[in-house]
N, C-alpha and C positions, 0 to 999 in steps of 0.2 A: 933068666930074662926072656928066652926064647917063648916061652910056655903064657908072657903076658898077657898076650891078648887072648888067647883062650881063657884064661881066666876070669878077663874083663868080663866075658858070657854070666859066667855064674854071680861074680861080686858086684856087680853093676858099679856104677858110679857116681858118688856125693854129688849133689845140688845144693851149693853152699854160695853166699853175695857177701861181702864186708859188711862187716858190724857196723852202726854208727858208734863209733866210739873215739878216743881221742880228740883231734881238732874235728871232729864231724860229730862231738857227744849232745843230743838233742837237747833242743831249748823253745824259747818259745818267744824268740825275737821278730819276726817277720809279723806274727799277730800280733803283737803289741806294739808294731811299731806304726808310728804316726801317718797319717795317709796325707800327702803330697796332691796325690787330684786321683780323679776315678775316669775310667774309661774301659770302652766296651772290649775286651780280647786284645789288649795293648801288646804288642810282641817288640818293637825294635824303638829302642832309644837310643839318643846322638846330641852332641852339640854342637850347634854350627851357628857361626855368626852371633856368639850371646845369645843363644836358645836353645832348651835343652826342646829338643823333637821328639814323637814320638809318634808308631805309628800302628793303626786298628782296621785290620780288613786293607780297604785299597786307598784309605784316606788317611793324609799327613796331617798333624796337630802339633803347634806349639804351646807348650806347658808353665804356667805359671801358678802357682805353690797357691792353693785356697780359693784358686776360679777355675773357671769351666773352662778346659781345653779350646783354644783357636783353630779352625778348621782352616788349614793352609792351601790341600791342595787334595783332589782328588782323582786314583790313575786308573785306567784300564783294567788293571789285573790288582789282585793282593801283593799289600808289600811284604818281600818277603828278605829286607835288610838295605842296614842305612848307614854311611858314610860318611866322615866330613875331614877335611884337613885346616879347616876354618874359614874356607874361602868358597871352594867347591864343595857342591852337596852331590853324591851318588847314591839312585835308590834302585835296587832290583825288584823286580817284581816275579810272580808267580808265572807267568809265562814264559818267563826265561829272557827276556828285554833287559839289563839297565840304561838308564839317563844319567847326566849329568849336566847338572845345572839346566834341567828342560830339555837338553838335545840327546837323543837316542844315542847308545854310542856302541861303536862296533865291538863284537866279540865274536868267538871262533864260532860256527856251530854246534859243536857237543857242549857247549854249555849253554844248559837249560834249568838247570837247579841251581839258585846261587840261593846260597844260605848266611852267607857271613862274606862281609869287606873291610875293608881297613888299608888308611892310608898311612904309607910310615912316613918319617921325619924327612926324608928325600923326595917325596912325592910319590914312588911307589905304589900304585893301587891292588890290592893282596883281593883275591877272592878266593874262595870255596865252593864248590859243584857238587853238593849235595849227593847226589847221584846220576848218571846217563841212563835210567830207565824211569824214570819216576819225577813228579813236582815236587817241587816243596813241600808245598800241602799237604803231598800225600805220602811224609816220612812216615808213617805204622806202617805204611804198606810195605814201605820198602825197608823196614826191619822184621817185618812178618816172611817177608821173604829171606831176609840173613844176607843181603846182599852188600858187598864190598867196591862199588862201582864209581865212588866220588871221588876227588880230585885237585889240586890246588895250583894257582894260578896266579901272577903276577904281569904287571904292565909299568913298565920303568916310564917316565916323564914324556910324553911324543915319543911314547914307542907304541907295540903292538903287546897284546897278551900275548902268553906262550908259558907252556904248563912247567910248572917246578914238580907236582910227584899225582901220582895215582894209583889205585885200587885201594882209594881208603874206604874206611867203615863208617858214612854218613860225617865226613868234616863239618862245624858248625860253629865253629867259630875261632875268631884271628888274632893275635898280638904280634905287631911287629914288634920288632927287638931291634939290633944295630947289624950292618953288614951286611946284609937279606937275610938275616936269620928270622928267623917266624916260630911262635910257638902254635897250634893249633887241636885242637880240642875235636877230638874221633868218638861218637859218641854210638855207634853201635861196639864198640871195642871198650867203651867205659874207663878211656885214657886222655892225657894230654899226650901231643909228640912234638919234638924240635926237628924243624927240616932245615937244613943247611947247604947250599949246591945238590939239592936231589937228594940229600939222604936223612933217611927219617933213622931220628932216636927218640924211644918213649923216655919220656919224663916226671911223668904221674901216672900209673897205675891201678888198677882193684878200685877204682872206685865206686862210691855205694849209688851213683846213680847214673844218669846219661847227661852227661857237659855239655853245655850250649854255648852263650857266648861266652866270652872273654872282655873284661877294660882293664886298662893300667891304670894302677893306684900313686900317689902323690911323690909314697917313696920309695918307687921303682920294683914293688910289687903288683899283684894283680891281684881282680874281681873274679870267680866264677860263678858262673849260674848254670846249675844243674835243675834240669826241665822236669826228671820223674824220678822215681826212685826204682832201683832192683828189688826184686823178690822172689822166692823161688818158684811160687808157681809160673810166672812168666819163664825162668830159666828152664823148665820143664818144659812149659810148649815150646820153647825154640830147639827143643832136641827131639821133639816130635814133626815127624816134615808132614803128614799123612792127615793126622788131626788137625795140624793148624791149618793148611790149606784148604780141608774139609769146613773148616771154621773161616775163614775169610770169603768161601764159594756161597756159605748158606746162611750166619747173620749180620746184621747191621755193624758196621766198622766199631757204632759206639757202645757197642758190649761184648766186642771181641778181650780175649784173653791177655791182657798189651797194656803196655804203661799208658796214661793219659795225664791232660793236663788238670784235669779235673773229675770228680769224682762222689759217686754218694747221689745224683742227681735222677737218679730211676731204679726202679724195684729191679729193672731185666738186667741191670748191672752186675757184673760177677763179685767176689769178693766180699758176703754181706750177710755173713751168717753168723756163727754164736763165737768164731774166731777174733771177728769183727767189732760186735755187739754184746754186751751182756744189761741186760735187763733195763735197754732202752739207752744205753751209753755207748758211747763211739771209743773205745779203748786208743789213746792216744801213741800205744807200744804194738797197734795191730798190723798185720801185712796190710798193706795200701796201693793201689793203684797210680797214685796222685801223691806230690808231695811237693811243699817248698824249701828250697835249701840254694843259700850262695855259700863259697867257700870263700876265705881268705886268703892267700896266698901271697910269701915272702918274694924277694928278687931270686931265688935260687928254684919256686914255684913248689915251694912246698908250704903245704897247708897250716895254718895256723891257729885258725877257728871259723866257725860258721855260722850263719843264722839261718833257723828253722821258721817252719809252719808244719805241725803235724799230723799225723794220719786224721785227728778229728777237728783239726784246722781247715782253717775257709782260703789260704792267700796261696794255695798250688799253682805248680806249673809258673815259675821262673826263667823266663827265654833269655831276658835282656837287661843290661844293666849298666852306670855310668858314675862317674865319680866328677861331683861338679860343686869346685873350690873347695876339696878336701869332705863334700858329701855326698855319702852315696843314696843313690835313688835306684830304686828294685822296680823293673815291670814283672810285675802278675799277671798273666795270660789269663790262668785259670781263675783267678780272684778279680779280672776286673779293675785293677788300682796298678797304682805306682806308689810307692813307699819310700820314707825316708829317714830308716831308721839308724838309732841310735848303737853307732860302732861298737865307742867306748864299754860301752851296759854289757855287749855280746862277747868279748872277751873273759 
């Protein structure tokens, strides 16, 4: 045992990501599922007050099923996560502000990234702090760097915030549970974890991509939305600190070596050669940058099946998602749409 790490020198070490297989075995449900409405870079969906919300850049829209998005409201900064407990509406934005219901509302200093909120059945208001070095906006960066800096946060009824756990890996999204328990989705860690009185236990592990938000399902399970998919070439450059920084100092963010939301939209893009392509086809089974994928998941938060959009599918980059009177509706960042497809089919 003593002699391991000497060894590690010579045998170096596997670069290996979970298989899609099992409840995550690919399909081709997210394309063919029915489109709900279209909108530009849609990231956060919510219901509040009989509306399901939805929100693109720094403008709020209310969603009706075969028409054109209602432009509700539009803020300062990008919204960067949305809220409701049916009454109150809480929206974060990109500079690190929330409101509620219109009025500013205080928060500590160090939070400047809110990436995911959520009210539990007590009133409770749950946030996630992204990270203390970086926007929202600017998560590649701050997985390019491999940094562990985020944080989770809670505000009891006419109380004040005050932190429940930190040095997580980019939190991103919330499930309240019962008791304060919270489930919460670490997405440079490619995990769910349960926090309970400050103590974090992982609950979902290895997964094949980066977990975004979170909603509860009818029967006391849940929705995930995983925003990109793993592959090893990315897991190589994050074990590179030298190149990849070199590579962040000299080209453009959007043909960096890094998962995105979307992808295949320019020649200087990585990823795009005869592994990729063969003789003018997009190999559906090829590494990818970009991918769509929500997971199913029981009351006990284990997976049970999934819908896809695949490497040579158009509806990538899944941030946000909501279950509205037993149907769910998918925002597609990278596709532009919100979706409303058919469960039953995807099992």
């Amino acid at each position: 045992m003593i002699f391991d790490p000497i060894l590690d020198i010579f045998r170096g070490k596997a670069i290996t990501v979970p298989p899609l297989d099992g409840a995550f075995r690919p399909n081709t449900a997210l394309d063919e599922a029915p489109l709900h409405n279209e909108l530009d870079a849609v990231d956060n969906l919510c219901l509040h007050d009989g509306k399901v919300l939805a929100s693109s850049g720094a403008t709020l829209f209310a969603l009706t099923e075969g028409s054109a998005p209602e432009q509700l409201e539009t803020f300062p900064a990008e919204i960067t996560a949305l809220a409701s407990d049916g009454t109150s509406l809480a929206v974060a934005l990109d500079d690190g502000s929330l409101i509620e219901d219109g009025t500013p509302a205080k928060t500590p200093d160090t939070i400047t990234c809110i990436t995911a909120l959520a009210y539990a059945p007590d009133g409770t208001l749950w946030l996630t702090n992204g990270s203390d070095r970086h926007k929202a906006s600017a998560w590649v960066v701050d997985l390019m760097e491999k940094n562990a800096a985020g944080s989770l946060w809670r505000r009891a009824p006419d109380g004040a915030f005050e932190s429940v756990a930190s040095g997580l890996a980019w939190p991103n999204g919330l499930l309240p549970r019962t008791n304060g328990v919270v489930a919460v989705s670490e997405s440079w860690k490619h995990r769910l974890i349960r926090v309970e009185n400050g103590k974090i236990t992982p609950i979902l592990r290895h997964l094949p991509g980066y977990p975004a938000r979170l909603a509860p399902s009818h029967d006391g399970g849940a929705w995930l939305a995983l925003f990109a998919p793993r592959n090893r070439l990315v897991e190589l450059v994050l074990q590179e600190k030298h190149y990849r920084f070199d590579m962040m100092e000299s080209i453009p963010p959007d043909y960096w070596i890094a998962p995105a939301l979307s992808s295949g939209n320019s020649f200087l893009e990585p990823l795009q050669c005869g592994a990729i392509r063969t003789m003018g086809i997009h190999k559906p089974w090829s590494p990818t940058r970009s991918y769509g994928l929500v997971a199913r998941l029981d009351e006990n938060m284990v997976p049970t099946y999934s819908l896809h959009s695949r490497a040579d599918g158009q509806r990538h980059g899944v941030c946000s998602l909501i279950e509205e009177n037993g149907k769910l509706l998918v925002g597609v960042r990278g596709g532009n749409c919100i979706l409303a497809p058919d469960t039953e089919e995807a099992k």
